[in-house]
C-alpha positions, 0 to 999 in steps of 0.5 A: 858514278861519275866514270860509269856514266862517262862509260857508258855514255861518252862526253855527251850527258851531264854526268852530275845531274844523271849521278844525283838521278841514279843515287836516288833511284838506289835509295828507293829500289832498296825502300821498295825491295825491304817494303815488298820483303816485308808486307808482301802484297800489301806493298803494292796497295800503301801510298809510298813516295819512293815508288812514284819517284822511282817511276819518274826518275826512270822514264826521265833517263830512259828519255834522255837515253832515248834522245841521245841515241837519236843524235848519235843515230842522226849524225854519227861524225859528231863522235869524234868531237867528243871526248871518250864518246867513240869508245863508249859503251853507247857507240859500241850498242850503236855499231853492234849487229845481230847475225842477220846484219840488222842493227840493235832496236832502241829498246834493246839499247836502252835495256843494255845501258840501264842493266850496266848503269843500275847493276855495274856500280854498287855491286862492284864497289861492295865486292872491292870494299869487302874484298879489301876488309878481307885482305887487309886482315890476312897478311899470308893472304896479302903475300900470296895475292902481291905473288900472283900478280907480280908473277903474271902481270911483272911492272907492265904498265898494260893488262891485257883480257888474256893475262886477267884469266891468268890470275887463278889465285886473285880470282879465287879470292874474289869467288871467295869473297862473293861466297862470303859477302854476295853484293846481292844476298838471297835474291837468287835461289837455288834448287835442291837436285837430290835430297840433302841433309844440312846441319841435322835437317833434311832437305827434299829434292826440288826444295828452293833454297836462298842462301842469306848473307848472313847465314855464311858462316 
């Protein structure tokens, strides 16, 4: 968490603090996301602490987001006395421009660093997590990944973006991997184009449908 934070934002947060902020953000976004799967509208009505508490946590970085966009704004310079912060994902949004010249809004800002903050951390730890348990019990799996890249990458000690997309088998395996344990399961439908039968059952063109991850085997 730590890294993502140092990431986005360079050298000038006080990572410990937003780390603790941001875990318990998580802990209540599932809170309210199983509140809402299970009550449904009833939800919106019930006295929970953790919906309150995710609003404050919320407008607490948006405002220190907020404050730092401003000192970056105001003074630019004072980049290269921190480290890591010329290179941030922040500084990067900063010097961004549309196809009209004209600099990002604060709000689009703000909107970009929250979306990596909230969805670049937990997802990607459960992919590896996954990813590796299955690796680990597929020893010709192991091999031919251990092929893949020493075939590609050789002993560079520098992986270029170029050579990423190289890795066909490695990136299957990872395809593989959110096919079979999606970090996110069922919050993204899909819609039936044709009609279908499935294990004896048929479905209608235009039928939603919303894979659960326990339903992949």
């Amino acid at each position: 968490m730590k890294v993502l934070i140092e990431t986005i934002f360079g050298g000038d947060f006080d990572s410990d603090e937003m780390t603790q902020e941001h875990l318990t953000n998580l802990h209540d976004s599932k809170i309210i996301f199983v509140g809402k799967f299970l009550f449904g509208r009833l939800w919106d009505y019930l006295p929970v602490p953790a919906v309150s508490r995710l609003g404050k946590n919320m407008a607490s970085i948006e405002s220190k987001i907020k404050k730092l966009i401003a000192v970056r704004r105001q003074n630019p310079e004072a980049l290269e006395n921190q480290k890591g912060s010329e290179s941030c994902l922040l500084s990067a949004l900063l010097n961004a421009r549309n196809d009209d010249g004209t600099p990002l809004t604060d709000k689009e800002i703000i909107d970009n660093t929250k979306t990596f903050l909230l969805a670049g951390h937990e997802t990607t730890a459960n992919l590896l997590s996954w990813t590796f348990a299955m690796i680990c019990a597929n020893p010709k799996l192991q091999e031919r990944l251990n092929e893949d890249v020493t075939r590609i990458l050789g002993d560079k000690d520098e992986i270029t973006a170029e050579k990423l997309t190289e890795l066909r088998f490695t990136r299957n395996v990872l395809t593989e991997s959110l096919r079979f344990c999606p970090p996110i399961p069922g919050l993204l439908d899909r819609q039936v184009t044709e009609d279908t039968k499935l294990g004896g059952v048929l479905i209608v063109a235009g039928t939603s449908v919303a894979p659960w991850m326990w339903n992949n085997q």
